[in-house]
C-alpha positions as CSV (number, residue, x, y, z in Angstrom):
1,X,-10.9,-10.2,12.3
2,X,-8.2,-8.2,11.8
3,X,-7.2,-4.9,14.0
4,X,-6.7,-1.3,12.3
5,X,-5.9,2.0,13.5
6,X,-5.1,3.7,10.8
7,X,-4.0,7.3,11.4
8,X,-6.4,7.8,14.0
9,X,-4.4,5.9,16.6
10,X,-7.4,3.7,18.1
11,X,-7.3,0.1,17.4
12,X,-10.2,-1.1,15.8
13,X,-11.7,-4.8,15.5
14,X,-12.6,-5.0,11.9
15,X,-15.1,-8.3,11.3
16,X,-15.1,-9.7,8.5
17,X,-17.0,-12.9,7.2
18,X,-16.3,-15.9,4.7
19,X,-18.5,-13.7,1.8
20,X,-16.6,-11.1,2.1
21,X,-13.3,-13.2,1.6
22,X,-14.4,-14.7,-1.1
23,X,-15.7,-12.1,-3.5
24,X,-12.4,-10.0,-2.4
25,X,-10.2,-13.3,-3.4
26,X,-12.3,-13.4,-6.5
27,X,-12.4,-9.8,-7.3
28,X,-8.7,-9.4,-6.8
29,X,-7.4,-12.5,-8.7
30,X,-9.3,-10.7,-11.5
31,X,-7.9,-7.3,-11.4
32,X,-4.3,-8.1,-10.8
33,X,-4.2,-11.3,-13.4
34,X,-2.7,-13.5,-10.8
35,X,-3.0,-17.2,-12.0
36,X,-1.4,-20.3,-11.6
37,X,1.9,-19.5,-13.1
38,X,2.9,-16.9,-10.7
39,X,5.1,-17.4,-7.8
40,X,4.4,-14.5,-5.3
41,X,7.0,-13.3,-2.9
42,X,6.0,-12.0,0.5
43,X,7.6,-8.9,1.4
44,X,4.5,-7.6,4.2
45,X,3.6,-9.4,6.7
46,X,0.2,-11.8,6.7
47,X,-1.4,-10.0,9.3
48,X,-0.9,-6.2,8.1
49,X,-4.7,-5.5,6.3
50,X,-4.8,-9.3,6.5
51,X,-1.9,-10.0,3.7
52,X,-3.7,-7.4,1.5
53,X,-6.2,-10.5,0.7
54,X,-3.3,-12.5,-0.7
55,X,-3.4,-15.4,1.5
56,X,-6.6,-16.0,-0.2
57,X,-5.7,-15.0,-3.7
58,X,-2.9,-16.8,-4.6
59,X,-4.3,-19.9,-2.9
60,X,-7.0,-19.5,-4.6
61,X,-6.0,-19.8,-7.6
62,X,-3.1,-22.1,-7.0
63,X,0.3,-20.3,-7.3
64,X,3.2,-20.1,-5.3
65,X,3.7,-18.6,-2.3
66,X,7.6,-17.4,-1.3
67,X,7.4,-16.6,2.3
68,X,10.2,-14.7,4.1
69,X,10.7,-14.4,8.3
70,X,11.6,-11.0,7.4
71,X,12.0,-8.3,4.7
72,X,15.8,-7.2,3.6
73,X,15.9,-6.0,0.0
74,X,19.3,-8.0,-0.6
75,X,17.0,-11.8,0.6
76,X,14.2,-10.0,-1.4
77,X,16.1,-10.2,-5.3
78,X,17.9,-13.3,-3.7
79,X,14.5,-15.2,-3.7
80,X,13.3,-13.5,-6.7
81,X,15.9,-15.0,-8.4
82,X,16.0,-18.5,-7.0
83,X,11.7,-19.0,-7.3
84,X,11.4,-16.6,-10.0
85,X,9.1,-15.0,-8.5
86,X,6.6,-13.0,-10.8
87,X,4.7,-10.8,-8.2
88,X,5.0,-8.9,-4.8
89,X,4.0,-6.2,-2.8
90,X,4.8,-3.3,-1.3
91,X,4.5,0.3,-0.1
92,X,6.2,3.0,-1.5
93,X,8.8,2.5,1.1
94,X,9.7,-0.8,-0.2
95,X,10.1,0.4,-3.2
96,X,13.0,2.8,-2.6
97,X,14.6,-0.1,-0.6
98,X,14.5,-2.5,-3.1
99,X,16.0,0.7,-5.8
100,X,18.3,1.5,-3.7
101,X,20.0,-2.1,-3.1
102,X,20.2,-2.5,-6.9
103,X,21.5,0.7,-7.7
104,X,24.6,0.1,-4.6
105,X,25.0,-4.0,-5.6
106,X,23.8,-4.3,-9.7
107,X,21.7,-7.5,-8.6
108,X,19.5,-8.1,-11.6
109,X,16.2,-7.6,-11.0
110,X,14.3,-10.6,-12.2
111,X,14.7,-14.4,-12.6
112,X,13.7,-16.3,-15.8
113,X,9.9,-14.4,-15.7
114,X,9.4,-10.6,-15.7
115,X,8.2,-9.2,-12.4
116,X,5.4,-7.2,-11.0
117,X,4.8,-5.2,-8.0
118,X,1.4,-4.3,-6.6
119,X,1.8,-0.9,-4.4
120,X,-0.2,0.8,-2.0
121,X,-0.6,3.2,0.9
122,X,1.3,6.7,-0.1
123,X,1.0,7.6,-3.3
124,X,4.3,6.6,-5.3
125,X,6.3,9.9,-6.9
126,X,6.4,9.7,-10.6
127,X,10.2,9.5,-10.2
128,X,9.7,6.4,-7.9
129,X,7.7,4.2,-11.0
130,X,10.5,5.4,-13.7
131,X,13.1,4.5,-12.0
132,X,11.2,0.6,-11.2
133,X,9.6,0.3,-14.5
134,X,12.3,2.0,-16.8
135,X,15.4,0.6,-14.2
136,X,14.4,-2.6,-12.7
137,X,12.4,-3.4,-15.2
138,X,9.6,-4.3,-13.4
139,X,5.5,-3.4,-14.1
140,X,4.5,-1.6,-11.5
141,X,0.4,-1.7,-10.3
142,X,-1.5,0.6,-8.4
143,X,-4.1,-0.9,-6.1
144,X,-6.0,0.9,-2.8
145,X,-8.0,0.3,0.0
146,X,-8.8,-0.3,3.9
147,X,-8.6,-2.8,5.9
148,X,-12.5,-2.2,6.4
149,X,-12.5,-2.7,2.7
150,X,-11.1,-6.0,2.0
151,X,-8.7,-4.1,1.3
152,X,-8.7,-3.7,-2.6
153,X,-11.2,-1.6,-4.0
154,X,-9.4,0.4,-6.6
155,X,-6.8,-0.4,-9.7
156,X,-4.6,1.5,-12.0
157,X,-4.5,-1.8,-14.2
158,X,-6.0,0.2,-17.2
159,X,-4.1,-1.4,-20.5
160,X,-5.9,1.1,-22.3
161,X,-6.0,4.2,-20.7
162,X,-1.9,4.0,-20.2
163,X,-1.6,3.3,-24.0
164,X,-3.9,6.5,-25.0
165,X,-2.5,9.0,-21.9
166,X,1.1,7.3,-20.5
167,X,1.9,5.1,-17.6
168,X,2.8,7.7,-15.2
169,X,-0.9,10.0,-16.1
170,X,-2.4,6.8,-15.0
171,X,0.0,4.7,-12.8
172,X,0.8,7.3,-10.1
173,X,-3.7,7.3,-9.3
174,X,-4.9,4.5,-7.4
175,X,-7.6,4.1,-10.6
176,X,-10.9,2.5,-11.2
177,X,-13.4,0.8,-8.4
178,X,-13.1,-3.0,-9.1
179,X,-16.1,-5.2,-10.1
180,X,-19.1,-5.3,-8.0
181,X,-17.6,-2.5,-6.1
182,X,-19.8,0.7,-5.9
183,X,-17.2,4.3,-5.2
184,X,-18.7,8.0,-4.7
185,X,-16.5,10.9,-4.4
186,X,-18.7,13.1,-2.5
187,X,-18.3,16.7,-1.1
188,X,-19.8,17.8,2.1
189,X,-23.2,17.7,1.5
190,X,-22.8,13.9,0.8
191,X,-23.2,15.2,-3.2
192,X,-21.3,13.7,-5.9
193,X,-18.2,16.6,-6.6
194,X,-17.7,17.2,-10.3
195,X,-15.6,14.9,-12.3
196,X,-12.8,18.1,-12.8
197,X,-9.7,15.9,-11.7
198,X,-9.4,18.9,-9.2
199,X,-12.5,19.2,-6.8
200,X,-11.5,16.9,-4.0
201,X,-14.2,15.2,-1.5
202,X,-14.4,11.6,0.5
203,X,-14.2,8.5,-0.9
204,X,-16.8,6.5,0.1
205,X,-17.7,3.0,-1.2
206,X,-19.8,-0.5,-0.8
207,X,-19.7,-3.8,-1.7
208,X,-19.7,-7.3,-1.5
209,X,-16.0,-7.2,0.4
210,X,-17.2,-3.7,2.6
211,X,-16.3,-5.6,6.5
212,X,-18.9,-6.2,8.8
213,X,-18.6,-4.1,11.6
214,X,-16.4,-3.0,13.9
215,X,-15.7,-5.1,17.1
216,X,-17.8,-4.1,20.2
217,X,-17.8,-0.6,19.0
218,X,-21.1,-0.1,17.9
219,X,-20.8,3.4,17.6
220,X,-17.9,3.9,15.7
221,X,-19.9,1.1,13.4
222,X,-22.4,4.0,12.8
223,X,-19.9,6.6,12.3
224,X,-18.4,5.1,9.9
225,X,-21.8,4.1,7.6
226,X,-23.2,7.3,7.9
227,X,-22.3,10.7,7.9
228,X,-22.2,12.2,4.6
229,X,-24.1,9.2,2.7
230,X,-26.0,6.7,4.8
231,X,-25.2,3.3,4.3
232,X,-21.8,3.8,2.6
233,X,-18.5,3.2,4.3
234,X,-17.0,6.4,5.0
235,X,-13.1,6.2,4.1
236,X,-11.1,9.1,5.6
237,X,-9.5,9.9,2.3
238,X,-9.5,12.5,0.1
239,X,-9.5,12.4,-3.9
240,X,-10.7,14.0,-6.6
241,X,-12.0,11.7,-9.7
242,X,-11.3,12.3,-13.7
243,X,-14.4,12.2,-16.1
244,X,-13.9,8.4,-16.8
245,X,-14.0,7.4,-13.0
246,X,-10.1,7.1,-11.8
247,X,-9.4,8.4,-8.5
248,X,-6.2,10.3,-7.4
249,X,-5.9,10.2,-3.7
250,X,-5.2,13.6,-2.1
251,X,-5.0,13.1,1.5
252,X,-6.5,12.0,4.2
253,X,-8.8,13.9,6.3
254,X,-6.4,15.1,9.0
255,X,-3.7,15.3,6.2
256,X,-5.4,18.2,4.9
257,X,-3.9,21.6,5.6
258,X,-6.8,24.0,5.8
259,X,-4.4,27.7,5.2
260,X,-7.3,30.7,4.8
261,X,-9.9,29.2,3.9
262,X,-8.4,27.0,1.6
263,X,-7.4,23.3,1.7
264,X,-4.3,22.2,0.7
265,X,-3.4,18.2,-0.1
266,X,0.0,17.9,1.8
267,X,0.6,14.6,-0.7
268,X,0.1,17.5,-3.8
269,X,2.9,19.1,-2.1
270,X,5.2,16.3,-1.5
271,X,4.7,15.2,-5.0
272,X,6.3,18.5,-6.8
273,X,8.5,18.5,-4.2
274,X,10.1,15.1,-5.0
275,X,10.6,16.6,-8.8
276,X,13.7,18.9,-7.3
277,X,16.8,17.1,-8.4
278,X,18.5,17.9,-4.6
279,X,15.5,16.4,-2.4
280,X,16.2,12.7,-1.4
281,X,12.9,12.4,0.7
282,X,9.9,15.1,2.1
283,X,7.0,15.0,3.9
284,X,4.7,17.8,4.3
285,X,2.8,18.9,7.5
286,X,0.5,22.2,8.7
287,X,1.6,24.2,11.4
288,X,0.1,26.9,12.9
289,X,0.0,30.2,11.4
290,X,-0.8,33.5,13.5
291,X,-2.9,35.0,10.3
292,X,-3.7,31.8,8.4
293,X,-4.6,29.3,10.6
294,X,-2.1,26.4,9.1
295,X,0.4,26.6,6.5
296,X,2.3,24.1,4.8
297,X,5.7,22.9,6.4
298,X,8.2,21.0,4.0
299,X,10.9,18.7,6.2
300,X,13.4,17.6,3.8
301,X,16.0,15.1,3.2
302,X,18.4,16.9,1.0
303,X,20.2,14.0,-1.8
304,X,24.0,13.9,-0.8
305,X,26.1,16.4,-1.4
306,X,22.8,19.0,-1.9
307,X,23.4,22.4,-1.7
308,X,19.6,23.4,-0.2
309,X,18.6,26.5,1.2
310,X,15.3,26.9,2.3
311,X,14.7,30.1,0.3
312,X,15.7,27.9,-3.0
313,X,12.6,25.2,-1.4
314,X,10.3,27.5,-1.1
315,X,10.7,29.3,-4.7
316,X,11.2,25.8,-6.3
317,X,7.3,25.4,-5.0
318,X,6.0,28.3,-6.0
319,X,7.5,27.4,-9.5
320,X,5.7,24.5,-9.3
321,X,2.5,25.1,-7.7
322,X,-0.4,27.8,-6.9
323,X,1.2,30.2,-4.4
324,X,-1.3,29.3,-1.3
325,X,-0.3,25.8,-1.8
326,X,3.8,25.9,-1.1
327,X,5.5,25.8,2.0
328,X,6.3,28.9,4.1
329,X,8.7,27.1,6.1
330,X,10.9,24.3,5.4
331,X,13.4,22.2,8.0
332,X,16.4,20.2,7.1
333,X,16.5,17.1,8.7
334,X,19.2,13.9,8.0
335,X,16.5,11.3,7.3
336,X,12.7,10.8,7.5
337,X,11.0,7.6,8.8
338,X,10.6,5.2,6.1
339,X,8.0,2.7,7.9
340,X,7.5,-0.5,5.9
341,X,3.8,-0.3,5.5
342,X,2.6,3.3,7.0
343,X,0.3,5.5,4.6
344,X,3.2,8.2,5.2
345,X,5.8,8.9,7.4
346,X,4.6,12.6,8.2
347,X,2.5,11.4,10.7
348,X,5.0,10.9,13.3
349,X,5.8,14.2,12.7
350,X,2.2,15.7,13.1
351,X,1.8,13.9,16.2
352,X,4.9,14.1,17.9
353,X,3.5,12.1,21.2
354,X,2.8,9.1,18.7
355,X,4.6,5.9,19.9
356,X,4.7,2.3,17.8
357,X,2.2,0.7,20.3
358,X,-0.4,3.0,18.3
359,X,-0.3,0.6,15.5
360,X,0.5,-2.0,17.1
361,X,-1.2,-5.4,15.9
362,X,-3.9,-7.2,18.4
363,X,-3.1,-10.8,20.1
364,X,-6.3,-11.7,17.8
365,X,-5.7,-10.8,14.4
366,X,-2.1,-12.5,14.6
367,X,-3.1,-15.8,16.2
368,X,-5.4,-16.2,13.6
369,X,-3.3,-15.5,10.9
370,X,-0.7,-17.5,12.4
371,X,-3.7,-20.9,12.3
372,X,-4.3,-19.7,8.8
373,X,-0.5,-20.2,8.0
374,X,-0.4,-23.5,10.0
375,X,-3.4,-24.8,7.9
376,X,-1.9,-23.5,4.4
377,X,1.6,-25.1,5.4
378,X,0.5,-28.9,6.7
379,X,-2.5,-29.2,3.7
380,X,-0.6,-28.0,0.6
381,X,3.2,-27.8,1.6
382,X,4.5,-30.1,4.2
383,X,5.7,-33.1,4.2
384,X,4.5,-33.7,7.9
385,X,1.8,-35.8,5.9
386,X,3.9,-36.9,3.2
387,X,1.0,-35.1,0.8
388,X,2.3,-33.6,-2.4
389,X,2.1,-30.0,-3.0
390,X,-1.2,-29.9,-5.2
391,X,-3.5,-26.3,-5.7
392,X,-1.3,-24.1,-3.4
393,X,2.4,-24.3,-3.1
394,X,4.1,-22.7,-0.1
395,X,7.0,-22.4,0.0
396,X,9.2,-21.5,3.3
397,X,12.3,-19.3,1.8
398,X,14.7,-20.2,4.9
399,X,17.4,-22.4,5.3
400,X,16.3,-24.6,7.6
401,X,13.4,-25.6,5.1
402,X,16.0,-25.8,2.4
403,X,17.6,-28.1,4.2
404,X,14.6,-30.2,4.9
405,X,14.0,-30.9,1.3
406,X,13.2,-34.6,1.1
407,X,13.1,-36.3,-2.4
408,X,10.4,-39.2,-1.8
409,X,9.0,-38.9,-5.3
410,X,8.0,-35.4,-4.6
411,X,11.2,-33.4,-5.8
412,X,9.0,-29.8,-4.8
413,X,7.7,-31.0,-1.1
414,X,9.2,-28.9,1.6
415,X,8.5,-29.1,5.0
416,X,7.8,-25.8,6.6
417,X,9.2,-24.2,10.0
418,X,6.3,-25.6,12.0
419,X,6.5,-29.3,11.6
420,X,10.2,-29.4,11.8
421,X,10.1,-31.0,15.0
């Protein structure tokens, strides 16, 4: 069981059983072509939306696992380079941290295999995956999903469709429903909206991996698999979907700036935003509006030594986007929050009474992660047994389990943090 709030702020028991484990472990080895060969570096923590499934995954099908006490973008290339590590994760956030330490120190950016990196939550700019695919190198995936959901459900792995229409048309959506995995876009009416790329509506989905129920909420349970189609898990975002079934996320539900009538996807906003050569970093909220209920606000980051006015904002959007859509107001601020793992970092500034116990994780969720590390560590890694390392390999990146390297036959055995005493 793992515990989500979301953006809604109210923590939430998801259950979850072995069946839906399994098919997601199955489901997601297939999608993101993780095998045996790959040595996967964590960079979020186990219990955030229960690893993203990877505890399972790579198990599963035998790789490596890196693990890390904590995430620093200078340890993160260090162990990429000494495990060559061929796969990670991250939000969007991570991203930029990782950029921005080899841009200041020219670390390179692999080992002896190339690197790729699954990403999630906020939408990624198109400037974000140039700069990691044409930069770093690095092959950059698109996956999304809820903790309610597994949480993978969607893929921008598309070989073909980024061959025929370019990696960006394709890699900045969060793409295709996965196998066995059943996704509507559907308007209010609980109707399917037109496949336009434009008309946005809910997402809402079922499957094999779809959670259980919510703990000792019963009528949250309800809420959440009815509404605008029964018996479908009712996500909370926004998207619109492309005549061939991708998705591209436009907000979520409380995201969505309703100015006049109209409704306006604050991430649509951010994203031509981010194309202005003087913006370092933007996040888009509503405010209220004496005539038209909301309208956008832009608070902005400007790049150093930026010369940004807010008039020059403002007419940059309207450049760039239908005139209802751009900001009216826009506020210069010195940094954003760059959480490691949030959906986006506007909503501390739509909720200004928000504090980090919101999200904060649940005894319950962590203890059993923390068993589910325990168990991993003693049957496939430790030498607490003396037992060879044989499916799944963990491996404990820190020096005190560098130093515990012990060579009785088994050159790779390692004994973990745990069982050090």
């Amino acid at each position: 069981m793992n515990y989500t709030s979301g953006t809604t702020g109210d923590p939430k028991g998801v259950v979850r059983t072995h069946r839906t484990e399994h098919y997601h472990a199955l489901i997601s080895a297939h999608h993101t072509e993780i095998s045996d060969d790959d040595a996967y570096l964590w960079t979020l923590p186990m219990f955030h939306v229960n690893g993203w499934g990877y505890p399972y995954i790579i198990t599963g099908v035998g790789g490596t696992h890196v693990c890390q006490r904590h995430f620093d973008a200078g340890g993160a290339f260090d162990r990429i380079h000494e495990h060559d590590v061929t796969y990670l994760c991250g939000a969007p956030t991570v991203l930029d941290r990782m950029v921005d330490h080899y841009k200041e120190h020219g670390v390179a950016a692999t080992g002896d295999k190339p690197v790729r990196i699954a990403t999630a939550a906020s939408p990624p700019p198109e400037a974000t995956i140039r700069t990691v695919e044409d930069e770093l190198g690095w092959n950059i995936l698109h996956v999304y999903g809820l903790t309610e959901t597994g949480p993978l459900i969607t893929t921008s792995n598309s070989p073909r469709r980024i061959e025929s229409e370019g990696r960006f048309a394709i890699k900045t959506r969060q793409g295709h429903a996965m196998l066995g995995t059943e996704l509507r876009v559907v308007d209010e009416d609980g109707e399917d909206v037109p496949p336009d790329d434009e008309t946005m509506g809910e997402i809402v989905v079922r499957g094999n991996q779809v959670m259980d129920r919510y703990w000792n909420k019963p009528e949250r349970t309800r809420e959440a698999f009815s509404g605008r189609v029964d018996g479908w898990f009712h996500t909370g975002d926004f998207a619109s979907m492309d005549d061939r079934g991708m998705i591209a996320i436009k907000d979520r539900k409380k995201d969505v700036i309703i100015s006049g009538g109209e409704n306006i996807s604050s991430v649509e906003v951010e994203d031509a935003l981010y194309d202005h050569p003087d913006i370092e970093r933007v996040a888009v909220i509503g405010v209220s509006h004496e005539k038209w209920g909301e309208t956008p606000k832009a608070i902005v980051v400007a790049a150093d030594g930026a010369d940004l006015t807010e008039e020059g904002v403002i007419e940059f959007a309207r450049d760039n986007l239908a005139h209802f859509k751009c900001p009216t107001v826009v506020e210069f601020v010195d940094d954003l929050p760059r959480p490691p793992r949030a959906r986006s970092g506007r909503s501390n500034f739509g909720n200004p009474t928000a504090t980090p116990s919101s999200n904060s994780v649940r005894s319950g969720s962590l203890v059993a992660i923390l068993r589910l590390s325990t168990h991993l560590a003693r049957r496939w890694g430790c030498r607490h047994d003396c037992s060879p390392r044989r499916r799944a390999r963990l491996r404990w990146a820190t020096p005190a389990a560098s130093e515990a390297k012990r060579s009785n036959g088994d050159a790779e055995t390692i004994t973990c943090d745990g069982c050090l005493t």
